[in-house]
C-alpha positions as CSV (number, residue, x, y, z in Angstrom):
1,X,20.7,-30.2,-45.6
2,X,19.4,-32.7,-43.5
3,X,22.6,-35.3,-42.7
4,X,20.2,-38.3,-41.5
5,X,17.3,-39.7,-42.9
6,X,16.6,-40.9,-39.1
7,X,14.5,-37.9,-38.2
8,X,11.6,-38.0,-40.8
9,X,11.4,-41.5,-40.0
10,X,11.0,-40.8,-36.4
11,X,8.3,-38.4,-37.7
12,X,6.5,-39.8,-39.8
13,X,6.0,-43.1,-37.4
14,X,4.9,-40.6,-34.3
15,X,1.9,-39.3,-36.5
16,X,0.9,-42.7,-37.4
17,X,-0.2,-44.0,-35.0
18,X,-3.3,-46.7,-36.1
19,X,-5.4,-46.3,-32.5
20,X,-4.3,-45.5,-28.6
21,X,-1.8,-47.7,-27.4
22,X,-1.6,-51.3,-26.4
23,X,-1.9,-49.7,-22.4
24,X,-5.7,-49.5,-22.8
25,X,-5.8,-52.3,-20.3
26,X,-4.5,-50.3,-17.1
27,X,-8.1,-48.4,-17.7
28,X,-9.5,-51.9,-16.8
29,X,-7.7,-52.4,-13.9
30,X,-8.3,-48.9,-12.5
31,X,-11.9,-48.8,-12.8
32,X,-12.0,-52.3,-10.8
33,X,-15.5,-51.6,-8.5
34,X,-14.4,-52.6,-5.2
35,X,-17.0,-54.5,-2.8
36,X,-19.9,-53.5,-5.1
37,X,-18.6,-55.9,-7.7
38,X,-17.3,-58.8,-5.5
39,X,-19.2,-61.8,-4.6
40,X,-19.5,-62.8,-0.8
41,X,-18.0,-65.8,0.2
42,X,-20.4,-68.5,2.2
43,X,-20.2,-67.9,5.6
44,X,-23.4,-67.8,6.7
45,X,-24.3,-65.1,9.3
46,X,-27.1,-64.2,11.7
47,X,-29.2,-61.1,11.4
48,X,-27.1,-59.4,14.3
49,X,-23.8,-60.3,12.2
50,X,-24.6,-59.3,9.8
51,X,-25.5,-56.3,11.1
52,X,-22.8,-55.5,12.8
53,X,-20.6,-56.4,9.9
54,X,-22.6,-54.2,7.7
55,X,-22.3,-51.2,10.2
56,X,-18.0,-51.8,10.3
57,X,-18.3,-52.4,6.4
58,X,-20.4,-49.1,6.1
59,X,-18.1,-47.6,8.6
60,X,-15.0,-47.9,6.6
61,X,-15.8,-46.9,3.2
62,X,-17.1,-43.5,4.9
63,X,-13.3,-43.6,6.4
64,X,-12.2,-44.5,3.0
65,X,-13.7,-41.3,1.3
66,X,-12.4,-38.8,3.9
67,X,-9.0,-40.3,3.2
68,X,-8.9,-41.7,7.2
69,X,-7.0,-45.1,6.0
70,X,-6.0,-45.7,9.2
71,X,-9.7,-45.4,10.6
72,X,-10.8,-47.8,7.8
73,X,-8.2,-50.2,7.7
74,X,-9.3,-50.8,11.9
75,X,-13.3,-50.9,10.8
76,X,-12.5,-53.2,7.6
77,X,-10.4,-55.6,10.1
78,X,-13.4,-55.7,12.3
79,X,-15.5,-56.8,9.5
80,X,-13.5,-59.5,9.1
81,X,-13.5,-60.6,12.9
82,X,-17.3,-61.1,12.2
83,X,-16.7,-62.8,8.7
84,X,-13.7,-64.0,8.2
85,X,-14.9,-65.6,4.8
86,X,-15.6,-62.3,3.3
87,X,-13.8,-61.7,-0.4
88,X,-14.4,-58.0,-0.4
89,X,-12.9,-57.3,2.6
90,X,-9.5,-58.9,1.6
91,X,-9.9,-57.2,-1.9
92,X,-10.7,-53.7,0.3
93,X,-8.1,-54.3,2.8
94,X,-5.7,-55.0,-0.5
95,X,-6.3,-52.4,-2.5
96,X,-5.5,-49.8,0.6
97,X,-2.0,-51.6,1.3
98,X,-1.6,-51.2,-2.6
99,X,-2.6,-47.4,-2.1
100,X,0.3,-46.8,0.5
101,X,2.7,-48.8,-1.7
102,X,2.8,-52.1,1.0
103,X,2.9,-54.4,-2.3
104,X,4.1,-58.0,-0.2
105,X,0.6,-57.1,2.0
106,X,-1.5,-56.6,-0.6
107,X,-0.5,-59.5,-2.3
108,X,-1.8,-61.6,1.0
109,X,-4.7,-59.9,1.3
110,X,-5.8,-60.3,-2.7
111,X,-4.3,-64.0,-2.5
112,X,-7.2,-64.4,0.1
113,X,-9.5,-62.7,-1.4
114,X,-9.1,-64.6,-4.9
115,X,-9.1,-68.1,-2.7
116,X,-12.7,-67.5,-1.9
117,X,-13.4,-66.0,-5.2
118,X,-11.2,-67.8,-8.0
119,X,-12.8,-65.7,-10.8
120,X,-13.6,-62.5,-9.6
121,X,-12.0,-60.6,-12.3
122,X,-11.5,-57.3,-10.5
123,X,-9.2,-59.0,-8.3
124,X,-7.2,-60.8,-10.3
125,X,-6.6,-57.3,-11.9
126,X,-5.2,-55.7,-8.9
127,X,-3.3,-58.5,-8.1
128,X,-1.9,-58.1,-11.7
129,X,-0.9,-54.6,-10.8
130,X,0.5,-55.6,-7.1
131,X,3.1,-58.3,-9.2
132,X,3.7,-55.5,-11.9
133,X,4.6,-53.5,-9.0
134,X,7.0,-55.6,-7.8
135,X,8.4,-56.4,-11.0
136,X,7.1,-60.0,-10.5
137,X,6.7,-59.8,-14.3
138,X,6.3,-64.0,-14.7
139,X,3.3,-64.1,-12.1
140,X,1.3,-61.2,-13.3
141,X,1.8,-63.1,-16.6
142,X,0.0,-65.5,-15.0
143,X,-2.6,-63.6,-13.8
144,X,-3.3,-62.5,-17.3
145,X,-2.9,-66.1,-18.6
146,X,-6.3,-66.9,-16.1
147,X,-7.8,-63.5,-16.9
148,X,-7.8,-64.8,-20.8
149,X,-8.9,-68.4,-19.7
150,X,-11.8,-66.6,-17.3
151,X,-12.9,-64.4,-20.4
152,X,-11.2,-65.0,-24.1
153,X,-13.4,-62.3,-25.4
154,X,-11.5,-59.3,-23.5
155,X,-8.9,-57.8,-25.4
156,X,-7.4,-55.6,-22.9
157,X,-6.1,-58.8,-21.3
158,X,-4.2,-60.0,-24.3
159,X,-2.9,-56.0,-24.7
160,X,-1.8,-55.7,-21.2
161,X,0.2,-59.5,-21.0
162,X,1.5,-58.0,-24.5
163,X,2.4,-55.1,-22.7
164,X,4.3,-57.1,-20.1
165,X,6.7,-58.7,-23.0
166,X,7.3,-55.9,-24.5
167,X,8.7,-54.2,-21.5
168,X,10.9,-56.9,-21.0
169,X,12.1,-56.7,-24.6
170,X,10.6,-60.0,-25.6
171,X,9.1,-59.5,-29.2
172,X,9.0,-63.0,-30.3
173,X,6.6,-63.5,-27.0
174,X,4.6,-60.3,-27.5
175,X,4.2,-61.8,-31.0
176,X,3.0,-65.1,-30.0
177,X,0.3,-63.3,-28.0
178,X,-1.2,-61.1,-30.6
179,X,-1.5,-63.9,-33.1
180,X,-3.1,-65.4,-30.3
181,X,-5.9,-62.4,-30.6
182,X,-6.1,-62.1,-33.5
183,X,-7.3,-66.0,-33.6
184,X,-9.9,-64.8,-31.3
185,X,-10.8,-61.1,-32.5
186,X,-9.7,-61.3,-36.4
187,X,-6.9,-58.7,-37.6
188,X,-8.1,-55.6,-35.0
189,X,-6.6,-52.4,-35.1
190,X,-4.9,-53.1,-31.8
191,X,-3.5,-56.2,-33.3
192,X,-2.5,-55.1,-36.7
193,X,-0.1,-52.4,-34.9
194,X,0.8,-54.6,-32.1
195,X,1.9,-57.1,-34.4
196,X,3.7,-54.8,-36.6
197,X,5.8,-53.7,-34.0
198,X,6.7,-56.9,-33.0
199,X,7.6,-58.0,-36.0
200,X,9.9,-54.6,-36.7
201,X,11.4,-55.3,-33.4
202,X,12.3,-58.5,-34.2
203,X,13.6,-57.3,-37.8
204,X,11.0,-59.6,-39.8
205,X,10.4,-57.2,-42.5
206,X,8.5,-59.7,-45.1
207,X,6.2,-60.4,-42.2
208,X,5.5,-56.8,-41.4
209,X,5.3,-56.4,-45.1
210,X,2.8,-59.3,-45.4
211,X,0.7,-58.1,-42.2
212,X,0.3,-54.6,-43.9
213,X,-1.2,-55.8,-47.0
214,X,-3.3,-58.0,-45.8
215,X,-4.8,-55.1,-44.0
216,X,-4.6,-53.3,-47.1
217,X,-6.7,-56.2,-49.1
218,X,-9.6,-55.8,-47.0
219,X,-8.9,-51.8,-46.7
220,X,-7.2,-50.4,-49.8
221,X,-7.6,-46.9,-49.2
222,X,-6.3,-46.5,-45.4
223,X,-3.6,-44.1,-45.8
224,X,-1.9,-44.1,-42.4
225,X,-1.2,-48.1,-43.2
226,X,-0.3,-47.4,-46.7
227,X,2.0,-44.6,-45.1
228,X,3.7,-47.2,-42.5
229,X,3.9,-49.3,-45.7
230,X,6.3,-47.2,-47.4
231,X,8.3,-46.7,-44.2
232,X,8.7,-50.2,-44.0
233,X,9.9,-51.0,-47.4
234,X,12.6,-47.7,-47.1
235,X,13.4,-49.5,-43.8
236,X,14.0,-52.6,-45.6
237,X,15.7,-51.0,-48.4
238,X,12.9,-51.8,-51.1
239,X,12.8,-48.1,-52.2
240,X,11.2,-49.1,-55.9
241,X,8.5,-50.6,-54.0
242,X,7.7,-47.4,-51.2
243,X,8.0,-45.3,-54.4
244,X,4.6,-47.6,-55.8
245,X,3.4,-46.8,-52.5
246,X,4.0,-43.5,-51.9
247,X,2.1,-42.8,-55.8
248,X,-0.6,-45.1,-54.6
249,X,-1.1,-42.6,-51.4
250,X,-0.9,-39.3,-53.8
251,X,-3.9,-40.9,-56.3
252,X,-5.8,-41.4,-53.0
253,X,-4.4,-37.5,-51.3
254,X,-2.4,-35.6,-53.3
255,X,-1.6,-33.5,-50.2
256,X,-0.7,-36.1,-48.0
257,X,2.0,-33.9,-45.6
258,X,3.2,-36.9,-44.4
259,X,3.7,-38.7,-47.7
260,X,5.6,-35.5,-48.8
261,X,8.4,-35.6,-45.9
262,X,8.5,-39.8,-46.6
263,X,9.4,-38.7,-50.7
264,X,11.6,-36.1,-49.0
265,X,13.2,-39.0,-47.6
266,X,13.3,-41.1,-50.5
267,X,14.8,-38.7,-52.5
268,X,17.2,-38.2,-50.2
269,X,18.8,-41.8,-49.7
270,X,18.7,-41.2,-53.7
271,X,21.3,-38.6,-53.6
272,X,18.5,-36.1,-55.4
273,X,19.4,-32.8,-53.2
274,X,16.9,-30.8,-55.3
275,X,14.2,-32.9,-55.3
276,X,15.1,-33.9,-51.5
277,X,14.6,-29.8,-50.8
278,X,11.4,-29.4,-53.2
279,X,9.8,-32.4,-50.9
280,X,10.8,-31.3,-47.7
281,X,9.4,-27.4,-48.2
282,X,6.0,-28.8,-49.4
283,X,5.5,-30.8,-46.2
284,X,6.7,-27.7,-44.1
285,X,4.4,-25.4,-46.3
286,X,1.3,-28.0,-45.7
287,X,-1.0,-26.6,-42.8
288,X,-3.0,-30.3,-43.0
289,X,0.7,-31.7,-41.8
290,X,0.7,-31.3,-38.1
291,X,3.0,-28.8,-36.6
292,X,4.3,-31.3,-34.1
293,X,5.4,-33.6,-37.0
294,X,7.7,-30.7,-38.2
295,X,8.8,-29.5,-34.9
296,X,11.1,-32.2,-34.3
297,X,12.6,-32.3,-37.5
298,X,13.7,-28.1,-36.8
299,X,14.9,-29.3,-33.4
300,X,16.8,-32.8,-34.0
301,X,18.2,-31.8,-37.8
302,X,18.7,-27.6,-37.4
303,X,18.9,-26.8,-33.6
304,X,20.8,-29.4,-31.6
305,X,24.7,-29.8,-32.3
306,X,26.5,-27.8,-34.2
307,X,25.9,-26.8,-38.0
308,X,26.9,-24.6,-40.4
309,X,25.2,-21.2,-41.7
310,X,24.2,-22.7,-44.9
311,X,22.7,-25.2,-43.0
312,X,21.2,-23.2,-40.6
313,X,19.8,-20.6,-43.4
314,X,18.4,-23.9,-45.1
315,X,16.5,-24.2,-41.5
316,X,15.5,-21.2,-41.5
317,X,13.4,-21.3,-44.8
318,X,11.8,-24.2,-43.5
319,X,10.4,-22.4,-40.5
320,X,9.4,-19.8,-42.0
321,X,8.1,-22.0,-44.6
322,X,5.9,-23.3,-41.1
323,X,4.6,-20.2,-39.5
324,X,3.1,-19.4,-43.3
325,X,1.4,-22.9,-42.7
326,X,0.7,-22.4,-38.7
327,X,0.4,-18.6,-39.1
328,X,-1.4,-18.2,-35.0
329,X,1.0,-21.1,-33.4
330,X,3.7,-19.2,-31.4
331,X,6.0,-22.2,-31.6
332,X,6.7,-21.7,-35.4
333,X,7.7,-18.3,-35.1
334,X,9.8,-19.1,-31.9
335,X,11.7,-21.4,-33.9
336,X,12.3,-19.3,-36.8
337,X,13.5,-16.9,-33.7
338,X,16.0,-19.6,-32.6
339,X,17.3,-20.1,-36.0
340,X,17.5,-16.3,-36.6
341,X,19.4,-16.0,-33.6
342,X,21.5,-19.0,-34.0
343,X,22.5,-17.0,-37.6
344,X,23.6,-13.7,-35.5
345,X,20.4,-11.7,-36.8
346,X,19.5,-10.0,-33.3
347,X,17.0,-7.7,-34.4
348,X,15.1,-10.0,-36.8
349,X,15.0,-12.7,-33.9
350,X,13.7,-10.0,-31.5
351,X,11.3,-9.8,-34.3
352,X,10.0,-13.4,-34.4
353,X,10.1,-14.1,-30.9
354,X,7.8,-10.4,-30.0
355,X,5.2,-12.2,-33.1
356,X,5.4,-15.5,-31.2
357,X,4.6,-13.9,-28.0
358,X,1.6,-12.1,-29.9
359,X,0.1,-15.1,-30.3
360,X,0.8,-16.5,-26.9
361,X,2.1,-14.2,-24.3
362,X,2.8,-16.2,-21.4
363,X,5.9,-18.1,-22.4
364,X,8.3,-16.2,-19.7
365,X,11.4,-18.3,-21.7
366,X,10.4,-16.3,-25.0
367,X,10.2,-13.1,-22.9
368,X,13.5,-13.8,-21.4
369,X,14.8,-14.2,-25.2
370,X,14.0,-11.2,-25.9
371,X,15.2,-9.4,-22.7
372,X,18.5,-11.1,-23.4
373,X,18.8,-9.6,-27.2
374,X,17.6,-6.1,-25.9
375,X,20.7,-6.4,-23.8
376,X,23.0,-8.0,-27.1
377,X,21.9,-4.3,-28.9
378,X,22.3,-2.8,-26.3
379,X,18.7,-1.1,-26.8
380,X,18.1,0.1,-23.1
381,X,14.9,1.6,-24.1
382,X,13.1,-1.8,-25.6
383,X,14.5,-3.6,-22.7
384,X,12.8,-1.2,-20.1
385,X,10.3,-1.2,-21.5
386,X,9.6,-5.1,-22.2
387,X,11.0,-6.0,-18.8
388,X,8.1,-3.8,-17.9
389,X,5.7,-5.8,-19.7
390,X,7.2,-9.1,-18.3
391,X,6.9,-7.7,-14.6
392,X,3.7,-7.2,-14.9
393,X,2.7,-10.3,-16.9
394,X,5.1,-12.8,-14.1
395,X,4.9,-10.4,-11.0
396,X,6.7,-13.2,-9.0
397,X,9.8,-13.3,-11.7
398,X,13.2,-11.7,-10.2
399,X,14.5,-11.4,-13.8
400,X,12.6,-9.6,-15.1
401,X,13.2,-7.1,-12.3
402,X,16.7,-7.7,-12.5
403,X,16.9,-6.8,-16.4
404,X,14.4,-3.5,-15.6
405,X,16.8,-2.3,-13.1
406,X,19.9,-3.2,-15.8
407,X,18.0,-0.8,-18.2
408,X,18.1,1.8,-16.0
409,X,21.5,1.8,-14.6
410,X,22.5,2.1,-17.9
411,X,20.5,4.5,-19.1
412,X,21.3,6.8,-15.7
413,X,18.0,6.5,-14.0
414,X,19.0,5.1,-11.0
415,X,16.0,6.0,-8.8
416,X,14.1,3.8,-11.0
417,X,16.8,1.1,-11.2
418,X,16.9,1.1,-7.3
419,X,13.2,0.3,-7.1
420,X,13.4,-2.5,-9.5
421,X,16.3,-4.3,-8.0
422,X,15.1,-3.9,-4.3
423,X,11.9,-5.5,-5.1
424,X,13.4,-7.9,-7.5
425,X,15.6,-9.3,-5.1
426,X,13.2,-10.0,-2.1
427,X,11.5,-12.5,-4.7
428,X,14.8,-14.7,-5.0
429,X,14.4,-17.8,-3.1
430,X,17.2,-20.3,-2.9
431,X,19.1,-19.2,-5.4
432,X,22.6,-17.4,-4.0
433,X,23.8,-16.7,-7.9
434,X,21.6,-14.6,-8.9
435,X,20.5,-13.0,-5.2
436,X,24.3,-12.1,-5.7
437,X,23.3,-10.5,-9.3
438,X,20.7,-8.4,-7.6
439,X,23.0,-7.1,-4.8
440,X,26.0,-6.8,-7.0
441,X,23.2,-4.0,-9.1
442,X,22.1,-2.6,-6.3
443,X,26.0,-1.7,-5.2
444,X,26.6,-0.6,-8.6
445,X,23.4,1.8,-8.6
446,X,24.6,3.1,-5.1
447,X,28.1,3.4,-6.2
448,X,26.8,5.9,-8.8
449,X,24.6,7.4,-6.6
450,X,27.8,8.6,-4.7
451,X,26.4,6.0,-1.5
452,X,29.5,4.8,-1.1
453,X,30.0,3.9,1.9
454,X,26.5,1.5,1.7
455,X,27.8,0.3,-1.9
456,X,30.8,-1.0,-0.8
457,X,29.0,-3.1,2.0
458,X,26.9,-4.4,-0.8
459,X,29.7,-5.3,-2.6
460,X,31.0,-7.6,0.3
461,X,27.5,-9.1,0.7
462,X,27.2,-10.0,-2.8
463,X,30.5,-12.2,-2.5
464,X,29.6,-13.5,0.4
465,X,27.0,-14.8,-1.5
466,X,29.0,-15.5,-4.6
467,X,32.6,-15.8,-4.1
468,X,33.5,-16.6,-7.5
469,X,31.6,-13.8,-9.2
470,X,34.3,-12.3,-11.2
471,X,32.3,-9.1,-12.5
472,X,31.1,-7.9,-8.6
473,X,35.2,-8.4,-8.0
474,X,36.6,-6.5,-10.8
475,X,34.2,-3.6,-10.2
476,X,34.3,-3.9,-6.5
477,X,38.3,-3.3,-7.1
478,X,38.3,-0.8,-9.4
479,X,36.3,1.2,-7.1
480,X,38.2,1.1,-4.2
481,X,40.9,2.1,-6.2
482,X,39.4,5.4,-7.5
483,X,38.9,6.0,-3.7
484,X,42.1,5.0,-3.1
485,X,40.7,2.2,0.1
486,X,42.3,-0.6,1.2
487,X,44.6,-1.5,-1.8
488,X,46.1,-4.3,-1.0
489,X,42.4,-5.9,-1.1
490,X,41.2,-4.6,-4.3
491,X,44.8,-6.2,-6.0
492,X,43.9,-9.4,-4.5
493,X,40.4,-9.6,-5.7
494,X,41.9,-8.2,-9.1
495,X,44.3,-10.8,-9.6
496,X,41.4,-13.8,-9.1
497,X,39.9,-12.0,-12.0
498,X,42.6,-12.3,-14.6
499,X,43.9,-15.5,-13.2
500,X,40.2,-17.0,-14.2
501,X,39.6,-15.3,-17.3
502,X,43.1,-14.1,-18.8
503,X,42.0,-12.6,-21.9
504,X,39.5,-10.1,-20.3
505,X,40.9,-6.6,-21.7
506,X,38.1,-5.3,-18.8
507,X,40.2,-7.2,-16.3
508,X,43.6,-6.8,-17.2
509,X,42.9,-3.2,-17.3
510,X,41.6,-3.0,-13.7
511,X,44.1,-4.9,-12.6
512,X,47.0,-2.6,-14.0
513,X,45.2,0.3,-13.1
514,X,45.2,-1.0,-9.5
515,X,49.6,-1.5,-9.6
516,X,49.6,2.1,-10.8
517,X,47.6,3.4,-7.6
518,X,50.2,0.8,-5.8
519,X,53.0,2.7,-7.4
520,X,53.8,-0.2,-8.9
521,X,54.3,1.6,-12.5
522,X,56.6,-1.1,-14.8
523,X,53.9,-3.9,-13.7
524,X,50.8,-1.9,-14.1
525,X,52.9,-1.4,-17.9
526,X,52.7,-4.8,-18.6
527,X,49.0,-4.9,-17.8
528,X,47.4,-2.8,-19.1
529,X,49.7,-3.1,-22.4
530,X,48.1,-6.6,-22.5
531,X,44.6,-4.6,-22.5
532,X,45.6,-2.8,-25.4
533,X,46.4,-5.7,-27.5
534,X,42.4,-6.4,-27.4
535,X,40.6,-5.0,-30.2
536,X,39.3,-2.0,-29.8
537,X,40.7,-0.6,-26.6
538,X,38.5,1.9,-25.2
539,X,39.6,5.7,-24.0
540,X,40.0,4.9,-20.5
541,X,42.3,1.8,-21.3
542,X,44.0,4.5,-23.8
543,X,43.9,6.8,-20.8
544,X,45.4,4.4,-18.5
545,X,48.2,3.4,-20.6
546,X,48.6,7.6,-20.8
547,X,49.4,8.2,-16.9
548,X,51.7,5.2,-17.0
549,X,53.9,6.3,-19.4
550,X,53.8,9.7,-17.9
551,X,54.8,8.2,-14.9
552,X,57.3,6.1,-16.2
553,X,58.7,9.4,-17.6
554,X,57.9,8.6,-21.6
555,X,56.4,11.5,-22.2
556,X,56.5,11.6,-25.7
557,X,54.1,8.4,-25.8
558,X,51.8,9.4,-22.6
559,X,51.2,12.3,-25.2
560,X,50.5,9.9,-27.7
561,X,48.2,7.9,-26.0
562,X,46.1,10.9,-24.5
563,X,45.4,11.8,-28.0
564,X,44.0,8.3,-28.9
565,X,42.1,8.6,-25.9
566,X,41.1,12.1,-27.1
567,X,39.6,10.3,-30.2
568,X,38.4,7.1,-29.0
569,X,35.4,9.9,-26.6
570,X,37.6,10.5,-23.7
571,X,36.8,12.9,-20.9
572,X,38.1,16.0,-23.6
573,X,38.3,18.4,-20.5
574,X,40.6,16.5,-18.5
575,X,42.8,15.1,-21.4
576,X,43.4,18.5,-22.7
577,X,44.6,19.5,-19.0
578,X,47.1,16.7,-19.1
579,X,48.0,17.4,-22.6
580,X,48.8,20.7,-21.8
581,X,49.9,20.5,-18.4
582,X,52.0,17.1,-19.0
583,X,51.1,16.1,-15.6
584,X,48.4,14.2,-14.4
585,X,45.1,15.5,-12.7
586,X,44.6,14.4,-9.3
């Protein structure tokens, strides 16, 4: 069950949206025209000036298109060494410092420019954006306050200095300057949901209430304000009136997705679980409701934080609930992969995720998803052959390279593993972790290949690389013990191992196994009877413990344990030997 009603109210308000956004204005003050729409102060010139300031003019809007600021900034300066009255230079020369970020200089140069032309609106604009810049929030106020007084009939200058308040968390002014446009404009779109947010901010929920249906007079069937209606009143806690409001919206549409997760809602804060549920899967099984309304919901309520299984199977039904709704959007099927996983069904997530990438196969994260679960199952011949598929659809991706040549190490085709991991690893840039993956791989593959000799120097580069790694040094020291090199070494990089990760079975094991080589027979005991405590020890663990005992002169229990390891898929050929020989097997 969903533990917050926050969510769907987050949901609902992102899809309701009643026009663009109050920004609209930064349109207006990007699109100023430059010299073509300024006015030319009164200097009067001859016909050689203004020649010549023509040519430099000219001269440095041609440097201003082949992005040669420098060039134009000179020519636009020698414009103004003929005219020094001229508005559109300043405005020019200001909007290049603004380009390059030199705020404090553009602000002279627009200053000037504005002196000689006090209502050039295209000015004042960039100025506007020159104090914005500097977080001068009180003077590009101001140069809204003259925009308005210059022209009271634009409303991006009322949107923008509303814009202004509400970034500095000032409702009650934002307020005061859409009832101002709305004085001049009537009740807009942009001021209805200007003023409603205002007014929510500032927690006046009669007011918003009031604003709403006074809309709702003049337009009684709008359903996205009907919709924020009822949000308001649940808000407010008036849930008898956003029930008359959410039955108004059903008479109007019946399928209203939206309307269903706000009753979901509803009937949730009523304690109705059932009804809650019943709510909840009709807005999920609407394709009219937008899948990016639902999205979040999966995400905020099923995915992030921990939950339970019921709660996560719950999730689940929803999702699927989605991709029944969506069925060709890859992101509703990824989900239900997520929640699948989340539940420990590996093969049905590998499921979903393959669909979602049917539908859109260039999402390398849902490919890695898979590649990962491949590994969880162990399935060496699905994750050859979709690291294949991922190589070739993201040649430049090591990982997928690097999970190729894990599918065939394991499955003993070490050719083919080499190839992969070689070329994999001259793709890793800046990254020492998992260039330490590759090598560790390609030491393992040579290792097996009986290259020992080259293995073991892979094995050093990987940790020069990645000291820390503890799976390159356990294998790297189990090796070396069953060649019987440089002992001391492989203890030492053995004993990091199980000092970092003490309940590692794996570890423990190598670790013991390496005291036995050291002769060391009553320590190696104790280690690698801490490996057997692990479920499910495996025959060379059983194995292990064998030649200690047999060492250790207990021969009745090496016996023993050479049987278990018999049973467990030992080596039968060698067991037997020591079985019958009741000594070990160099």
């Amino acid at each position: 069950m969903i533990r917050s009603s926050k969510s769907i109210y987050i949901c609902v308000l992102a899809g309701l949206s009643l026009l663009s956004s109050c920004g609209s204005h930064k349109a207006a003050m990007n699109s100023a025209g430059g010299s073509k729409k300024a006015v030319e102060g009164k200097t009067t010139l001859t016909a050689r000036q203004k020649l010549e300031f023509d040519n430099y003019f000219f001269e440095a809007q041609k440097n201003k298109l082949t992005s040669n600021k420098e060039r134009a900034m000179e020519n636009f300066q020698r414009a103004l060494s003929v005219d020094p009255n001229s508005s559109a230079v300043y405005y020019e020369l200001g909007t290049l410092a603004f380009n390059s970020s030199r705020f404090k200089v553009a602000e002279e140069y627009l200053k000037k420019a504005i002196q000689l032309q006090p209502s050039n609106k295209w000015y004042l604009l960039l100025l506007g954006d020159v104090y914005e810049n500097q977080k001068n929030f009180d003077a590009t106020l101001k140069v809204y306050d003259q925009l308005i007084r210059l022209d009271p009939e634009e409303p991006d200058y009322y949107l923008g200095k509303a814009a202004i308040y509400r970034f500095q968390k000032k409702p009650q002014e934002e307020l005061k300057t859409f009832d101002a446009m709305e004085k001049q404009f009537g009740l807009i779109n942009d001021v209805l949901e200007g003023k409603y947010k205002a007014l929510l901010n500032l927690k006046k929920y009669d007011e918003a209430e009031a604003l709403l249906n006074k809309h709702l007079e003049l337009n009684p069937g709008d359903i996205k304000v009907l919709r924020i209606l009822t949000q308001t009143y649940l808000i407010a806690g008036k849930e008898d009136k956003a029930r008359e409001t959410m039955k108004r919206i059903e008479i109007i549409a019946p399928n209203d997705g939206y309307v269903q997760l706000t009753n979901a809602e509803y009937y949730l804060k009523q304690g109705n679980q059932e009804q809650y549920m019943n709510y909840l899967k009709k807005a999920f099984g609407n394709p009219e409701l937008p899948i990016d309304a639902k999205i979040p919901l999966i995400l905020e309520n099923y995915l992030q934080g921990k939950t339970d299984s019921l709660h996560m199977v719950e999730g689940e039904s929803l999702a699927i609930l989605m991709t029944q709704a969506h069925s060709t959007d890859p992101r509703a099927y990824a989900l239900v992969a997520d929640m699948q996983y989340q539940l420990g069904k590996l093969a049905a997530a590998r499921e979903s995720y393959r669909t979602s990438l049917k539908y859109k196969k260039e999402t390398f994260a849902i490919w890695g998803q898979v590649m990962s679960i491949d590994i969880e199952l162990r399935d060496n011949e699905a994750l050859d052959s979709d690291s294949k598929q991922a190589m070739d659809l993201f040649p430049n991706q090591p990982a997928s390279y690097l999970y190729n040549g894990l599918a065939n190490l394991e499955m003993k085709k070490y050719p083919a593993a080499l190839k992969s991991l070689k070329a994999g690893h001259a793709l890793v840039l800046d990254n020492k972790g998992l260039e330490s993956q590759f090598v560790q791989n390609i030491a393992e593959v040579d290792y097996r290949m009986g290259n020992f000799k080259e293995a073991f120097q892979e094995f050093d580069e990987a940790l020069v690389l990645d000291s820390s790694n503890l799976l390159t040094l356990n294998n790297y020291a189990y090796y070396l013990s069953l060649k019987n090199l440089d002992l001391p070494k492989a203890a030492r990089m053995s004993r990091m191992t199980v000092e970092k990760e003490p309940g590692n079975a794996s570890y423990q094991d190598t670790y013991g196994w390496i005291l036995f080589k050291q002769q060391k027979y009553d320590d190696a005991e104790k280690w690698i009877q801490r490996a057997l405590t692990r479920d499910g020890a495996s025959a060379e663990v059983l194995e292990h413990y064998g030649d200690v005992l047999l060492k250790l002169g207990r021969m009745p229990e090496a016996l023993e344990y050479y049987q278990k390891a018999l049973h467990a898929g030992g080596d039968t050929q060698k067991l037997n030997r020591k079985i019958s020989e009741k000594k070990l097997s160099e």
